[in-house]
VEXSEMI-641755 format. One record per residue: residue number from 1; residue in three letters; y, x, z of N, C-alpha, C in turn. Coordinates in Angstrom, 1 decimal, decimal comma. Each point is the difference from the previous one (the first is absolute). Layout:
N
<r num="NUM" residu="ALA" n_yy="Y" n_xx="X" n_zz="Z" ca_yy="Y" ca_xx="X" ca_zz="Z" c_yy="Y" c_xx="X" c_zz="Z"/>
...
END
This chain:
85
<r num="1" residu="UNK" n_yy="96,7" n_xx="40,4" n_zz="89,3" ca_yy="-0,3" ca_xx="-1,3" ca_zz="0,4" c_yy="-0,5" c_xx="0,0" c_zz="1,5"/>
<r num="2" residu="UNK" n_yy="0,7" n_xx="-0,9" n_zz="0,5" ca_yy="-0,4" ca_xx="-0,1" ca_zz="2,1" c_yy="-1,2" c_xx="-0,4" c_zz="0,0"/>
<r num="3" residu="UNK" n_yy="-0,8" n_xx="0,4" n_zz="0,8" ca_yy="-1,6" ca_xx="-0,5" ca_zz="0,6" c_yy="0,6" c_xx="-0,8" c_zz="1,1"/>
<r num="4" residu="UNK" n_yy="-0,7" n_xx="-1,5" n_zz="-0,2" ca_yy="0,3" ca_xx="-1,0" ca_zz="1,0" c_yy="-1,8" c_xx="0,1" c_zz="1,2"/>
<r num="5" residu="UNK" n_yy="0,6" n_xx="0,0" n_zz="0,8" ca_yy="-1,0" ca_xx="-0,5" ca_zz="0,8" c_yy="-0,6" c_xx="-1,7" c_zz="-0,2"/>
<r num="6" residu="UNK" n_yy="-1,4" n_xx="-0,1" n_zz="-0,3" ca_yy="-0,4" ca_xx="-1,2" ca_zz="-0,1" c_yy="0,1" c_xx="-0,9" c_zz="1,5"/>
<r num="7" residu="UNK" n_yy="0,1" n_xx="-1,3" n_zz="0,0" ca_yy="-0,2" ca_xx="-0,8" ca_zz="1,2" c_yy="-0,8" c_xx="-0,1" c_zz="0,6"/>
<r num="8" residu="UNK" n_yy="-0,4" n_xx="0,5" n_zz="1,1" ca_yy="-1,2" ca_xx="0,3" ca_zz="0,9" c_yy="-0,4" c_xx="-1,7" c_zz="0,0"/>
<r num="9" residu="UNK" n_yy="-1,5" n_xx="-0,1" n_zz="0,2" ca_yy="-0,7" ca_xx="-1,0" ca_zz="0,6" c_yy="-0,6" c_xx="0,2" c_zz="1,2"/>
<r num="10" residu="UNK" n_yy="-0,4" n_xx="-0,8" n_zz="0,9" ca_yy="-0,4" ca_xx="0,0" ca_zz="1,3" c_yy="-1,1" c_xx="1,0" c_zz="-0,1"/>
<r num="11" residu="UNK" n_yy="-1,0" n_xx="-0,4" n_zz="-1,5" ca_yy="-1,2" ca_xx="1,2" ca_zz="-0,1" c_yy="0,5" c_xx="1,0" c_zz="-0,6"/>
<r num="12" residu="UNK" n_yy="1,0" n_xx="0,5" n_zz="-0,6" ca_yy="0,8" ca_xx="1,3" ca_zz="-0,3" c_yy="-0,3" c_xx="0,9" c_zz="1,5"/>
<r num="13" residu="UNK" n_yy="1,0" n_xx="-1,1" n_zz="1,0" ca_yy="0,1" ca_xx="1,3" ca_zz="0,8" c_yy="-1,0" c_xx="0,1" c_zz="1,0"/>
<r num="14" residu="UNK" n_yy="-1,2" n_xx="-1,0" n_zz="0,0" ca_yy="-1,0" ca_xx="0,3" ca_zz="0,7" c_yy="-0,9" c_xx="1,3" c_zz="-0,6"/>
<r num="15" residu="UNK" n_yy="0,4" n_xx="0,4" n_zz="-1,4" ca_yy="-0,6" ca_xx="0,6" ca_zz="-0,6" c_yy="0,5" c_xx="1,5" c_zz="0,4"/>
<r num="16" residu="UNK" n_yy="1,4" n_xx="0,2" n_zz="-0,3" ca_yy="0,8" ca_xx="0,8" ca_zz="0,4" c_yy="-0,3" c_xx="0,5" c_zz="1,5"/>
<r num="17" residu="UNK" n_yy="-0,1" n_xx="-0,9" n_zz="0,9" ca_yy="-0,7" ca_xx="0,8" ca_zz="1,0" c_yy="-0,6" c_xx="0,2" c_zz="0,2"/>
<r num="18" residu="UNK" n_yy="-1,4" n_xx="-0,2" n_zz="-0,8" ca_yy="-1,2" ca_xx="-0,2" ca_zz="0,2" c_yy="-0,3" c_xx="2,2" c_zz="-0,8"/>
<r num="19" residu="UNK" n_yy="0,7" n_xx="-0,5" n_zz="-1,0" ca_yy="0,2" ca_xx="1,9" ca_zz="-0,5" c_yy="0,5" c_xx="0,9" c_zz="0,8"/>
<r num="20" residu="UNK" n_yy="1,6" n_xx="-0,7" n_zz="1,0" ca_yy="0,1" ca_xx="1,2" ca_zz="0,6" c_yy="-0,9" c_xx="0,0" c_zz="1,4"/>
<r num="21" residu="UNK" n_yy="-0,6" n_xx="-0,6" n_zz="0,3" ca_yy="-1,0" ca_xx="0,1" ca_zz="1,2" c_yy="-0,9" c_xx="1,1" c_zz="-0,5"/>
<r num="22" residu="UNK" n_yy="-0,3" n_xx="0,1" n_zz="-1,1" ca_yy="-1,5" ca_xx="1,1" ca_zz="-0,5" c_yy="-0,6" c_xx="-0,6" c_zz="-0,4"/>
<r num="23" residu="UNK" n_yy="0,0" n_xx="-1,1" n_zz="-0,1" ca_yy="-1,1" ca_xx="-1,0" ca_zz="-0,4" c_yy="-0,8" c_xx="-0,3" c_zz="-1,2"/>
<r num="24" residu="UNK" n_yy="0,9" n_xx="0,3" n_zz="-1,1" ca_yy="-0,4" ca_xx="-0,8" ca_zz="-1,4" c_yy="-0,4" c_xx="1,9" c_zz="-0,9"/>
<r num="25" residu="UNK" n_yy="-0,8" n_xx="-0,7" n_zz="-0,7" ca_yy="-0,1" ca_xx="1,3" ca_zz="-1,7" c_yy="-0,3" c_xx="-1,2" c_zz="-0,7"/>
<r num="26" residu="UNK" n_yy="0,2" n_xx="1,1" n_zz="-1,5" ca_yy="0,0" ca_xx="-0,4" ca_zz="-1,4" c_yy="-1,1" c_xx="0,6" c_zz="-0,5"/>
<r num="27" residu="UNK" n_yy="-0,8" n_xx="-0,2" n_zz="-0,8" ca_yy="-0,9" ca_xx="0,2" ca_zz="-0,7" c_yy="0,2" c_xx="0,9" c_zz="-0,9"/>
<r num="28" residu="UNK" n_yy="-0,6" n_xx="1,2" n_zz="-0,7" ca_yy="0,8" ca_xx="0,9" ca_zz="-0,8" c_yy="-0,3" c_xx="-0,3" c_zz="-1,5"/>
<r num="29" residu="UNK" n_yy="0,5" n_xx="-1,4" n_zz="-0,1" ca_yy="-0,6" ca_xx="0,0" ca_zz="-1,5" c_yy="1,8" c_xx="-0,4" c_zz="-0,4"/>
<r num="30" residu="UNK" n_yy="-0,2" n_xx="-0,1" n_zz="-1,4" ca_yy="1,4" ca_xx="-0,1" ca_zz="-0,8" c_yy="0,6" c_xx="-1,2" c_zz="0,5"/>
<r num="31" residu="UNK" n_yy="-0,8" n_xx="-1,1" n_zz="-0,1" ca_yy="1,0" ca_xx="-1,2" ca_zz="1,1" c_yy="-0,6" c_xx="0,2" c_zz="1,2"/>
<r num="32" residu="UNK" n_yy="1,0" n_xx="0,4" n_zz="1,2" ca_yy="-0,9" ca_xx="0,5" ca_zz="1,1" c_yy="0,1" c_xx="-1,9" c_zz="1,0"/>
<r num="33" residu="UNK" n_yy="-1,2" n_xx="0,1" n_zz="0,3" ca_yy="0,4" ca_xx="-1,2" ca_zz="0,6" c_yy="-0,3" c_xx="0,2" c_zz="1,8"/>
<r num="34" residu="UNK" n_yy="0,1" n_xx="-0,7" n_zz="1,1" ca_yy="0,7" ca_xx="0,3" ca_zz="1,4" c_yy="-1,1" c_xx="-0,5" c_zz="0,3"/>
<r num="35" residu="UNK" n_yy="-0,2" n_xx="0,6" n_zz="1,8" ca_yy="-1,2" ca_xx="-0,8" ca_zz="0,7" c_yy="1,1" c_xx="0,3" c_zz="1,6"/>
<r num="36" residu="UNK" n_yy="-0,2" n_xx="-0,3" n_zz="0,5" ca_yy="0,7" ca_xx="-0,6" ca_zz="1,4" c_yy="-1,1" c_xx="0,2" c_zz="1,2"/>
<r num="37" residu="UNK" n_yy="-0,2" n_xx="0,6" n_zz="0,4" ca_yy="-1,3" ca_xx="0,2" ca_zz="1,4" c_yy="-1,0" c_xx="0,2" c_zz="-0,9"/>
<r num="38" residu="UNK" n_yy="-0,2" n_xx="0,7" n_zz="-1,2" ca_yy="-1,2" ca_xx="-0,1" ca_zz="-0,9" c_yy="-0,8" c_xx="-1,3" c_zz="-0,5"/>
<r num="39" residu="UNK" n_yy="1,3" n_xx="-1,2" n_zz="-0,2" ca_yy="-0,2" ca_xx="-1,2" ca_zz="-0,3" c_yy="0,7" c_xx="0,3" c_zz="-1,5"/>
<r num="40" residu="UNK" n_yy="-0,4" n_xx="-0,7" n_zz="-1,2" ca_yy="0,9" ca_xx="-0,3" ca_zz="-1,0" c_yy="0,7" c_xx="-1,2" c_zz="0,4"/>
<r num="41" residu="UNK" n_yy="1,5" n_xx="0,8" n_zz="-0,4" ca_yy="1,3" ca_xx="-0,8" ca_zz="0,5" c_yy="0,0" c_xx="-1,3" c_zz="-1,0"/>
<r num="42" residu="UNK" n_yy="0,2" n_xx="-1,1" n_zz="0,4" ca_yy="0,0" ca_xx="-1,4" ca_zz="-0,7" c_yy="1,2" c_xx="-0,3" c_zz="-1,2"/>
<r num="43" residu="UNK" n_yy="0,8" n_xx="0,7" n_zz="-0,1" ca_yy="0,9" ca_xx="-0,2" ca_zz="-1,0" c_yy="0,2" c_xx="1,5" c_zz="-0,6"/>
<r num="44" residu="UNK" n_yy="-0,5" n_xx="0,6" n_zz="-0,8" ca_yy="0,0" ca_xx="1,2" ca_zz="-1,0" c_yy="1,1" c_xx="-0,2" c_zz="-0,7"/>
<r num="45" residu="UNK" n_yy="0,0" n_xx="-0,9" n_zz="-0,8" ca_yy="1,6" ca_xx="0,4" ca_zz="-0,5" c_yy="1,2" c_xx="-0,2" c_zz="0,7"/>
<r num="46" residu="UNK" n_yy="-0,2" n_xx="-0,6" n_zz="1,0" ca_yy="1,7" ca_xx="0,5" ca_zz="1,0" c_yy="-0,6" c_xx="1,5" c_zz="0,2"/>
<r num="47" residu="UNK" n_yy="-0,8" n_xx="0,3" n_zz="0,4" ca_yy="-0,1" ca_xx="1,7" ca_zz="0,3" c_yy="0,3" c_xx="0,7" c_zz="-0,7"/>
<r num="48" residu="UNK" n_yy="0,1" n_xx="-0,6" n_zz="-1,3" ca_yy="0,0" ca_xx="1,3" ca_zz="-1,4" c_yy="1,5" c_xx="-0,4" c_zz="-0,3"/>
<r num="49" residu="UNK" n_yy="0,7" n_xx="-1,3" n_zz="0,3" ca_yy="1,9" ca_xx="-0,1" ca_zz="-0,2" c_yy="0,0" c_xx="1,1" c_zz="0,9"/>
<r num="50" residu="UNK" n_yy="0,1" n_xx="-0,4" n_zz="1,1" ca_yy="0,4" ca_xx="0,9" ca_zz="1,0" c_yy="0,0" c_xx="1,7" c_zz="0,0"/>
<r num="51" residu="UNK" n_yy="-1,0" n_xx="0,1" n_zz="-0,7" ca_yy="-0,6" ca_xx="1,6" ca_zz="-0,5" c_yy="1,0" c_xx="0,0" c_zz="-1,1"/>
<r num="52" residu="UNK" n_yy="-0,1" n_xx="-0,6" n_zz="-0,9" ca_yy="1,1" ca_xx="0,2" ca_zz="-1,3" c_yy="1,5" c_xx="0,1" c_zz="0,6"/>
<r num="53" residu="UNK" n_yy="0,1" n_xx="-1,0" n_zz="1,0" ca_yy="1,8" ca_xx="-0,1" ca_zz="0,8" c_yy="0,6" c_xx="1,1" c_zz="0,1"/>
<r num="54" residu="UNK" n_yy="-1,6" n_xx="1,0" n_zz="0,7" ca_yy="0,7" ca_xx="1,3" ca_zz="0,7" c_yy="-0,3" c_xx="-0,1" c_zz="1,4"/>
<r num="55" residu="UNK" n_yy="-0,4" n_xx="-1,2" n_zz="0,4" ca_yy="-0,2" ca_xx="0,2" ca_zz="2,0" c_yy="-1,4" c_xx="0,5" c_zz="0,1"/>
<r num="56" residu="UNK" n_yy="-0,6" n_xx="0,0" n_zz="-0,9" ca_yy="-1,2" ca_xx="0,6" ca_zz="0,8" c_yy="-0,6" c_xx="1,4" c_zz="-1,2"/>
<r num="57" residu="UNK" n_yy="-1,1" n_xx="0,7" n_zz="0,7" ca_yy="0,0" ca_xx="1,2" ca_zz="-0,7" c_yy="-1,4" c_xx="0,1" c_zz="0,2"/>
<r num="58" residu="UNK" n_yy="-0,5" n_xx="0,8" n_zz="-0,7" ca_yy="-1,6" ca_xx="1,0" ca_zz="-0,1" c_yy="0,2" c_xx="1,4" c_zz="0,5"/>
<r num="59" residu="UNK" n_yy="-0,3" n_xx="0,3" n_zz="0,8" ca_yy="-0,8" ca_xx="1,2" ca_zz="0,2" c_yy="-0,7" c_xx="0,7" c_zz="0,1"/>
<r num="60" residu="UNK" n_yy="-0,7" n_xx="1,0" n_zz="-0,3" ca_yy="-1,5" ca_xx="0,9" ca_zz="0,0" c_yy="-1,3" c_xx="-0,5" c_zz="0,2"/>
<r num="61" residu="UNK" n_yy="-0,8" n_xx="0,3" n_zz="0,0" ca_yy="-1,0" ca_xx="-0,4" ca_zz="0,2" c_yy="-1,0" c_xx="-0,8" c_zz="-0,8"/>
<r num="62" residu="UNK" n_yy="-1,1" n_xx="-0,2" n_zz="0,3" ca_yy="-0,4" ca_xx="-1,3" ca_zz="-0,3" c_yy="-0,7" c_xx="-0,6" c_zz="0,3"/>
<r num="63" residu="UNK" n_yy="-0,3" n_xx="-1,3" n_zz="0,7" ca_yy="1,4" ca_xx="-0,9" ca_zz="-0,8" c_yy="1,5" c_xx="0,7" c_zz="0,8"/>
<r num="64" residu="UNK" n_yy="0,6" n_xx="-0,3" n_zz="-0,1" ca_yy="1,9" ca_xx="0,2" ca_zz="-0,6" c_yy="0,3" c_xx="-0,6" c_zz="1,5"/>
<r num="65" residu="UNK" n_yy="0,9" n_xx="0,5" n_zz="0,6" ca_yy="0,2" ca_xx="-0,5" ca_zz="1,5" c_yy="1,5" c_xx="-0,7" c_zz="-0,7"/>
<r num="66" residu="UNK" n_yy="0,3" n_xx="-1,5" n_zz="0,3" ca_yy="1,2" ca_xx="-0,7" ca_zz="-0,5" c_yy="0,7" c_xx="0,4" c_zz="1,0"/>
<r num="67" residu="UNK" n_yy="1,2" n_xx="0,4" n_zz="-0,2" ca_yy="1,6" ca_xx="0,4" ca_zz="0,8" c_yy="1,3" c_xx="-0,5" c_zz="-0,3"/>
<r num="68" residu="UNK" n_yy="0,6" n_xx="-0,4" n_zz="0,6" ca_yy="1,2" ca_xx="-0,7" ca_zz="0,2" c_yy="0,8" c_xx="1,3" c_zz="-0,9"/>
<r num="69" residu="UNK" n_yy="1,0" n_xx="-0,4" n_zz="-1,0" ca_yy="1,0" ca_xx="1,0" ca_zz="-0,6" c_yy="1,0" c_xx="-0,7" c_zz="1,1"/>
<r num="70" residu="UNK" n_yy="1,5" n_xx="1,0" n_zz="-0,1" ca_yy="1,0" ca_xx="0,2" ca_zz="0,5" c_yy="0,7" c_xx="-1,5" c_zz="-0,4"/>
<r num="71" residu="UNK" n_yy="-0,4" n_xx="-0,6" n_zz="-0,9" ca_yy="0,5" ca_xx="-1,5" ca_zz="-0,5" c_yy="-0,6" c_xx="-1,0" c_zz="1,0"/>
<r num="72" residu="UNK" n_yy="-1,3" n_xx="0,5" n_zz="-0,2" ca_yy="-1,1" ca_xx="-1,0" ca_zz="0,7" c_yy="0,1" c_xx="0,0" c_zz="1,5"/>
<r num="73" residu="UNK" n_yy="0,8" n_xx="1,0" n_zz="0,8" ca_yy="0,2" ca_xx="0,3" ca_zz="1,2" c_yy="1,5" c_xx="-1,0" c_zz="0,2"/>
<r num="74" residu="UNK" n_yy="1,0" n_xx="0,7" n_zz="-1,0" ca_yy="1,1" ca_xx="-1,1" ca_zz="1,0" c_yy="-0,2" c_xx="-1,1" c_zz="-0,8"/>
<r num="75" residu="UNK" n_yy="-0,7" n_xx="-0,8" n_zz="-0,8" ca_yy="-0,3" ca_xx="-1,7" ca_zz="-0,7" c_yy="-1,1" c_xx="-0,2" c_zz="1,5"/>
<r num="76" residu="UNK" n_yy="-0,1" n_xx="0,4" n_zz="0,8" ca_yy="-0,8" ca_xx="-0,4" ca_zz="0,9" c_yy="0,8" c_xx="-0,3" c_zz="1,7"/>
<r num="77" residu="UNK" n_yy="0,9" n_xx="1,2" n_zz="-0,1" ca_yy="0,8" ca_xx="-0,1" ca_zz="0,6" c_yy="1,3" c_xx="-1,0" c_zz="-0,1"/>
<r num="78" residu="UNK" n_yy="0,3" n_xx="0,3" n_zz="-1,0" ca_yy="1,1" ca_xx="-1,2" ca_zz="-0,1" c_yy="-0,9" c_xx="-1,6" c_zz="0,2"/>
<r num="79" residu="UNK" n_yy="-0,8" n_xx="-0,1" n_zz="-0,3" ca_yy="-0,7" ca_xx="-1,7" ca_zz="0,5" c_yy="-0,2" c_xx="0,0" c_zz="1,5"/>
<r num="80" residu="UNK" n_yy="-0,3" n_xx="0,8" n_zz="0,4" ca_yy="-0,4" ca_xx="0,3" ca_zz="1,5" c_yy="1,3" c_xx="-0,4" c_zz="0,8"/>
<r num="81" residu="UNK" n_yy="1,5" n_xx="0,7" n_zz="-0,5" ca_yy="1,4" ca_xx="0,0" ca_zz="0,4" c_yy="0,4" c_xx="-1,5" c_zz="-0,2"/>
<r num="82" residu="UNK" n_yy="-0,6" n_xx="-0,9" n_zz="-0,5" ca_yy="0,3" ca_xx="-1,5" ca_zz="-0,6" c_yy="-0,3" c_xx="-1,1" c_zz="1,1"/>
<r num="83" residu="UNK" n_yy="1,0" n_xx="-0,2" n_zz="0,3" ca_yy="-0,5" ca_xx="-1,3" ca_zz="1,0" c_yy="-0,8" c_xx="-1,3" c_zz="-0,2"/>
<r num="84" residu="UNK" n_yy="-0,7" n_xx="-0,5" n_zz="0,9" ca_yy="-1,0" ca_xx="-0,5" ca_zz="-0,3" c_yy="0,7" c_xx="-1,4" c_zz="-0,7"/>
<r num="85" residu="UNK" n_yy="-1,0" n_xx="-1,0" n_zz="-0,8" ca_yy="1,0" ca_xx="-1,6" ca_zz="-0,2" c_yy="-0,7" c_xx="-0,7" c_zz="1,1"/>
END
């Protein structure tokens, strides 16, 4: 069965860069939830779709440094390639 990429929202991919900048971790608990400059990020469950999607990832540590997966890198790129309306 195909994995569809979900439809970015404006806070999707402010999010998305906001991870690949270095910016954001997750919490190391079973629902990990996100903080953004050491802020709790305002919408947790888009964090945790997104986490489920496959664009974003956990890494070591703790808390868990959030990283862009290879999905979450071109779903970021391809909106970026999009011309503006």
């Amino acid at each position: 069965m195909p994995t569809t990429t979900p439809t970015l929202t404006a806070r999707d991919r402010a999010l998305l860069r906001a991870v690949a900048a270095g910016r954001c971790d997750f919490t190391p608990t079973r629902v990990p939830d996100l903080r953004v400059d050491g802020r709790w990020f305002c919408d947790q469950a888009r964090a945790h779709a997104l986490l489920a999607a496959g664009l974003l990832a956990r890494s070591g540590g703790s808390p868990t440094t959030a990283t862009l997966t290879g999905a979450g890198r071109a779903a970021l790129d391809r909106e970026q390639e999009r011309p503006a309306a």
